[in-house]
C-alpha positions in Angstrom: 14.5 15.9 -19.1 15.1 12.7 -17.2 14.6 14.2 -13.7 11.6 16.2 -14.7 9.8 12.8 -16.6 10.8 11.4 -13.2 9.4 14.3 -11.1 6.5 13.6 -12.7 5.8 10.0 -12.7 6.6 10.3 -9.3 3.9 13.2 -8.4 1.7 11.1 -10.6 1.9 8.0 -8.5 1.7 10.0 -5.1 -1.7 11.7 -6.1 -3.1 8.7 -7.4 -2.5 6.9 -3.8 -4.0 9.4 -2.2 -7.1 11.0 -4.4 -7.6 8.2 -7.0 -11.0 7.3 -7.3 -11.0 3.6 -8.2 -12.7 3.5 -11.6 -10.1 2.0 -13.6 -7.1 2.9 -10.7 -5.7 2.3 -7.3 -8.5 3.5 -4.7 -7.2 6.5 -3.2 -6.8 6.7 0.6 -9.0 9.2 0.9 -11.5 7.7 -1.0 -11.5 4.7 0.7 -14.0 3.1 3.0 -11.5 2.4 5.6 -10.4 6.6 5.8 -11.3 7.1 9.4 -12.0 11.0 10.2 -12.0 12.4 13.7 -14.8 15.7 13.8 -13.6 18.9 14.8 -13.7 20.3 18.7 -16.8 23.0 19.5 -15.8 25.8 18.4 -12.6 25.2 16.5 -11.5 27.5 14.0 -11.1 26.3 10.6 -7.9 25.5 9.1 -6.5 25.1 12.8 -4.6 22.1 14.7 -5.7 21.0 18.5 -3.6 18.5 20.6 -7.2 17.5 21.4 -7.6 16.1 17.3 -4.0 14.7 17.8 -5.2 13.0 20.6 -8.3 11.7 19.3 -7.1 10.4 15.7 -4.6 8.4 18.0 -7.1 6.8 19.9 -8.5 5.8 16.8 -5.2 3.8 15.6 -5.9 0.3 16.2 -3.5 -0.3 19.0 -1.4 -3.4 17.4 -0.5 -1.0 14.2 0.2 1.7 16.3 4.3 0.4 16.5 4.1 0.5 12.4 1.9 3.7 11.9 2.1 6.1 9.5 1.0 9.4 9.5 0.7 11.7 6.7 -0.1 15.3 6.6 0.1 18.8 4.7 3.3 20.6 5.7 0.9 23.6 6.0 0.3 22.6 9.3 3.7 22.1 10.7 3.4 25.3 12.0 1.0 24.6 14.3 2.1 21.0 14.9 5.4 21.8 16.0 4.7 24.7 18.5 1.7 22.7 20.2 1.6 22.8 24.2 -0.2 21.5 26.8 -1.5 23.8 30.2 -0.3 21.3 33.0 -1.0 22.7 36.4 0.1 26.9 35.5 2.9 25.7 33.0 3.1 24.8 29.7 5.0 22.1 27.6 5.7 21.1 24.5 4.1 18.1 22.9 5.8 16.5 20.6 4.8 12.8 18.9 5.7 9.7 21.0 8.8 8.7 19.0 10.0 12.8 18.2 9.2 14.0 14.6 11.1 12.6 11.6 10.9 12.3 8.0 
């Protein structure tokens, strides 16, 4: 009972940092007028991850909170995050973020 109330208050407290709406709560993240979106390439597919939007939402991190910056994301696209590559010359390589992935 004590790890699910837990659970709980702690999925609670998550959403509401994220999606809460203001009115009598926190103002999400995503509801707030400093979110900063980056519009998807021509032609992109929905539901699909380009180094190109990697590249852009970086550009968009104010460079002096770039050493401090935190990214979250859905682990639905992990997938696609973690097997990104980048054509250079005939080759391929991976692309992984600046400091390596952690958690």
């Amino acid at each position: 009972m004590v790890q699910a109330f837990a659970e709980e208050l702690t999925f609670t407290l998550e959403d509401e940092i994220f999606r809460a709406d203001g009115a009598g709560k926190c103002l999400g993240i995503l509801n707030s007028p400093a979110l900063i979106t980056v519009a998807a390439e021509g032609g992109q597919s929905a539901d699909t991850l380009l180094l190109a939007n990697l590249v852009k939402m970086w550009s968009r991190c104010w460079g002096r909170s770039r050493k401090n910056a935190v990214w979250f994301i859905s682990q639905d696209i992990e997938p696609q995050l973690f097997t990104l590559s980048q054509v250079a010359g005939s080759q391929g390589f991976p692309r992984a973020p600046a400091a390596g992935a952690s958690r």
